[in-house]
N, C-alpha and C positions, 0 to 999 in steps of 0.2 A: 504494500500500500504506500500510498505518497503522502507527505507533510509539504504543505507549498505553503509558498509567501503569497503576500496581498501587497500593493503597491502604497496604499496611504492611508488616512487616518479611518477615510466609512469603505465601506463596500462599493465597488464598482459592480451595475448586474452581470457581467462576465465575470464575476469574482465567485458571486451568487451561485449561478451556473455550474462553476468550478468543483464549489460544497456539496454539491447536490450528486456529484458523478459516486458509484460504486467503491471508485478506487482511491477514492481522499479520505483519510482519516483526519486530519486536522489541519491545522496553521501555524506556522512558525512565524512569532511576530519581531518587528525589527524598530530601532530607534524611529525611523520613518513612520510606523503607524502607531507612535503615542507622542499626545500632549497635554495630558493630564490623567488623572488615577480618574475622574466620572470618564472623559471621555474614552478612555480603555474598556474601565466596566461595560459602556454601550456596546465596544464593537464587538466585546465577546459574547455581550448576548444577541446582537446582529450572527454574529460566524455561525452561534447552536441554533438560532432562527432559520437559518438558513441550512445547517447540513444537517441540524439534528441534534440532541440533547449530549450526544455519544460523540461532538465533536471533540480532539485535543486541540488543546492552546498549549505551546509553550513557549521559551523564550531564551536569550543567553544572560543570565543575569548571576552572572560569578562574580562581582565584583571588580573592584580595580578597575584597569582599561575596558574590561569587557561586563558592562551594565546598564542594558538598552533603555530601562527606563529610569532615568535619572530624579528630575524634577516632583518632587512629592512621595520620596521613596526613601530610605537610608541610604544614604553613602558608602556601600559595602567597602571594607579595606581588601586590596589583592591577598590573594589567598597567598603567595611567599610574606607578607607581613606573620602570618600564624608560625610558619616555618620557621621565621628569622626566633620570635617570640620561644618556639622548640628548644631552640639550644639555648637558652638563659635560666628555662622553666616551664620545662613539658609535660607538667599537670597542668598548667597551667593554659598552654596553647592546647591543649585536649579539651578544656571546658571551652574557652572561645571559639575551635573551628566549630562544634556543637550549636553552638550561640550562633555564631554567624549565619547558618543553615538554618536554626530555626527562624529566624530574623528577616532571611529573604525569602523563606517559604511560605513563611505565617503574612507577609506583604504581600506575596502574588496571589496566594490563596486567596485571600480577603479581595481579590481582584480579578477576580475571575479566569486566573492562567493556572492549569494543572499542573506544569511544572516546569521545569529550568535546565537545558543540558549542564548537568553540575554532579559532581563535582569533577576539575581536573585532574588526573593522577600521571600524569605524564611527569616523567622527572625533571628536574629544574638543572638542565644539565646544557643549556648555550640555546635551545630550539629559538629562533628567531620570531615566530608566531606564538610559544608557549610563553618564553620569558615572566613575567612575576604572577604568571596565572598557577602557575604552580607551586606546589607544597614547599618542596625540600628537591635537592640533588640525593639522599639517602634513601635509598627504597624501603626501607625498616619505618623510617620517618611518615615519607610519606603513607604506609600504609595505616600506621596508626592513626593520623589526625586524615584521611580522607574516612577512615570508619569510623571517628568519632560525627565528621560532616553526614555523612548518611545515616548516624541516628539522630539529627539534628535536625535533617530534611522530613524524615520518616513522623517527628515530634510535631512538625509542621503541617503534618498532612500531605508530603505530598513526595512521590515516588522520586528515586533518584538515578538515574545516569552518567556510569563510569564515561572517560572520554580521554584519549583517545587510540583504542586499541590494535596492535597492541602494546604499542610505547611510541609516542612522538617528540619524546622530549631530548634525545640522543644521536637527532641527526638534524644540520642546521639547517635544510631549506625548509622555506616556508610552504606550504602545498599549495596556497593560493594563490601564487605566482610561478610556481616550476614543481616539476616533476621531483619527488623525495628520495632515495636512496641510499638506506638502511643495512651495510654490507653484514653486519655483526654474525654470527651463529647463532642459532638456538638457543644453544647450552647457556650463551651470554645475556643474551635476552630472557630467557628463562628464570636467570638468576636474579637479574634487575629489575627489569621493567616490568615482567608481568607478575611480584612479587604483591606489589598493592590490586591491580586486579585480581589474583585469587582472595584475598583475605576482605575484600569489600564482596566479591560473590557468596565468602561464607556467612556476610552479615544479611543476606537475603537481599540483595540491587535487586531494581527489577528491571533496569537495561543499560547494553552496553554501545557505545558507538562507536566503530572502525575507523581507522585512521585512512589518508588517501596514501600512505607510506608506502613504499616495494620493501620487500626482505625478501633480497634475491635467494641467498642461502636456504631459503626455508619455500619459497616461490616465488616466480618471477611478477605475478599478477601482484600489484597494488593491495594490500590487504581484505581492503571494503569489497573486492573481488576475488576472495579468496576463500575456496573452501575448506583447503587446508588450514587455515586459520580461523577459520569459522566454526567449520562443524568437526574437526578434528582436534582442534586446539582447546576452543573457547569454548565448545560445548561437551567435545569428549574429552579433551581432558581436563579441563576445569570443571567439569560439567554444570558450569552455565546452563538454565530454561527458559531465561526472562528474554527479552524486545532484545533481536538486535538491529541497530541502527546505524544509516550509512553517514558520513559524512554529506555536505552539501554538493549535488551533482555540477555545479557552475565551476568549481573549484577548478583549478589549473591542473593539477595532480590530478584530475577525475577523467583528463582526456584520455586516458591509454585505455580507453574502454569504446572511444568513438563518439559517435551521434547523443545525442540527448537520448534517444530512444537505446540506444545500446546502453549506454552508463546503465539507465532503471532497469533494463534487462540483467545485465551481467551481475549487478547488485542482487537482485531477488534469485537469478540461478548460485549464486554462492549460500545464500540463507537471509539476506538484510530480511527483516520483517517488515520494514519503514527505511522508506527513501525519501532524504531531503532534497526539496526542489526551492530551492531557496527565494527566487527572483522570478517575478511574474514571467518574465520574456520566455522562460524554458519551461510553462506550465502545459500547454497548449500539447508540446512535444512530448511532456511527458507523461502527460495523461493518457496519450496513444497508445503506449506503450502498458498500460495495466488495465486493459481494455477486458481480460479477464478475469480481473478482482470481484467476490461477491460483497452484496450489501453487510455492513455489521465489520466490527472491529473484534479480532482473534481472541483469543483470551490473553496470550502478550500483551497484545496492545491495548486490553481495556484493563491492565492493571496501574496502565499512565496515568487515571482517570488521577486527580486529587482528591482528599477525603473534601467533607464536609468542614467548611472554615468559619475562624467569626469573619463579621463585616469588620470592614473598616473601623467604622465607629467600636467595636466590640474590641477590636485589636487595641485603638489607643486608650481604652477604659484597664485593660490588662497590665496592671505595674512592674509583671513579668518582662514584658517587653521593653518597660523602660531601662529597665536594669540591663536587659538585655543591650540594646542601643546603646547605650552608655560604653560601656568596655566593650563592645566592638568597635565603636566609629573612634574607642581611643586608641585601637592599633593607629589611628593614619600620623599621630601625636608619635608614635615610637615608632614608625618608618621615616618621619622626615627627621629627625634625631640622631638616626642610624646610620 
């Protein structure tokens, strides 16, 4: 099934149209379609208006550089703030990565967006696109405060998605400008990288998303096209059951797959459960392409669904939360210090 974008703040009735098809499961929303928390709440009940109650919303809202909705939201700090915080006093950054998740889940929720590709676990090891989105350079690290993040999201209501599989953080191009390539071995990767994806799979995730990465060593195909990494790796031997999900088809690194219509192809023949169609222009193309999807979301992918949240108003009546906000938004006090 496809997660697509919409172009702007309402519905265009070609958007409409869009929701309506078999093969859409949701919307992945972007800076572009918010400018304010009412005017969000409308468009998510326009998107379930229109495709159905059973639509997903989600969003990129990590924090740091990457946190589409800014204005009337917390300030989330980059997730390497918690990591920096690890090595001074790592009970300490264990209760905040926690905080932090509940803080931006308990915000989206109360907003009518399911949930947030989050958390990052890629290592903080030079990646040019991962840079202070990530935990730690330590895989031990990072897996402990990305499992303290997803029971943080989990407290929030609202499911969480490892990213980005199965380690982007170890080789320096960025995929949304060039082709990635990952020579390492196995054994190496195995040891590193997918050390915080097994130990967040054992906390119950319930999706992971694939990198546009090659590891030739292991196959030549890009990961997010790879079945050996898919259903051999990540499901046989991690044995992963939850959503897996592809990176965004537009993406640079996505072309070694072809057409708009080949990417979604070669994506679902690997195992993707969900392919991101990020950018209106390659919606049309790629809805072609899952032409036979039935109606109704898997059971995967209706575990995205978010629980039951307060409203807004509910959220800022909550003292929990202030507490909360407070020692998160004073990580950005002890990264500009640092």
């Amino acid at each position: 099934m496809l997660m697509i974008g919409v172009a702007a703040l309402q519905l265009a009735e070609h958007e409409q149209r869009w929701l309506r098809a078999p093969g859409v499961a949701g919307v992945l929303l972007f800076s572009r379609n918010y400018a304010s928390r009412a005017q969000l709440i409308g468009l998510c009940e326009a998107i379930r208006a229109a495709g159905g109650d059973g639509m997903l919303i989600a969003v990129d809202q990590e924090g740091g550089p990457v946190q589409r909705f800014r204005d009337g939201f917390t300030r989330l700090p980059p997730l390497a703030a918690i990591g920096a915080l690890h090595d001074r006093n790592p009970d300490e950054a264990v209760r905040l990565a926690e905080e932090h998740a509940w803080v931006m889940a308990s915000e989206l929720r109360a907003s009518g967006v399911d949930f947030s590709f989050a958390p990052v676990v890629d290592l903080a090891r030079g990646n040019a696109a991962i840079g202070r989105r990530a935990f730690h350079a330590d895989p031990a690290v990072t897996a402990t405060l990305a499992q303290a993040y997803v029971r943080g999201m989990h407290l929030g209501g609202m499911a969480a998605v490892l990213k980005h599989f199965p380690g982007h953080g170890s080789v320096a191009t960025d995929t949304h400008k060039a082709a990635a390539i990952d020579p390492r071995p196995l054994d190496l990767i195995r040891r590193d990288d997918l050390l915080p994806f097994a130990e967040c799979i054992e906390a119950n995730v319930e999706a992971v998303m694939m990198a546009h990465v090659s590891y030739p060593a292991v196959d030549a195909q890009p990961a997010g096209y790879s079945k050996i990494w898919i259903e051999q790796i990540l499901r046989g031997e991690l044995g992963f059951a939850g959503a897996v999900i592809s990176d965004d088809i537009s993406m640079a690194a996505a072309g070694a797959a072809g057409s708009v219509g080949e990417r979604v192809r070669a994506h679902r023949d690997a195992g993707c459960d969900l392919v991101l169609a990020c950018f209106p222009d390659v919606v049309d193309a790629a809805l072609a392409a899952v032409t036979d999807s039935a109606p109704g979301l898997p059971s995967a992918l209706a575990a995205m669904r978010g629980a039951l949240g307060a409203s807004w108003a509910g959220l800022i009546d909550n003292p929990q939360r202030e507490r909360f906000v407070a020692r998160v938004t004073a990580l950005h006090a002890d990264q500009e210090s640092a």
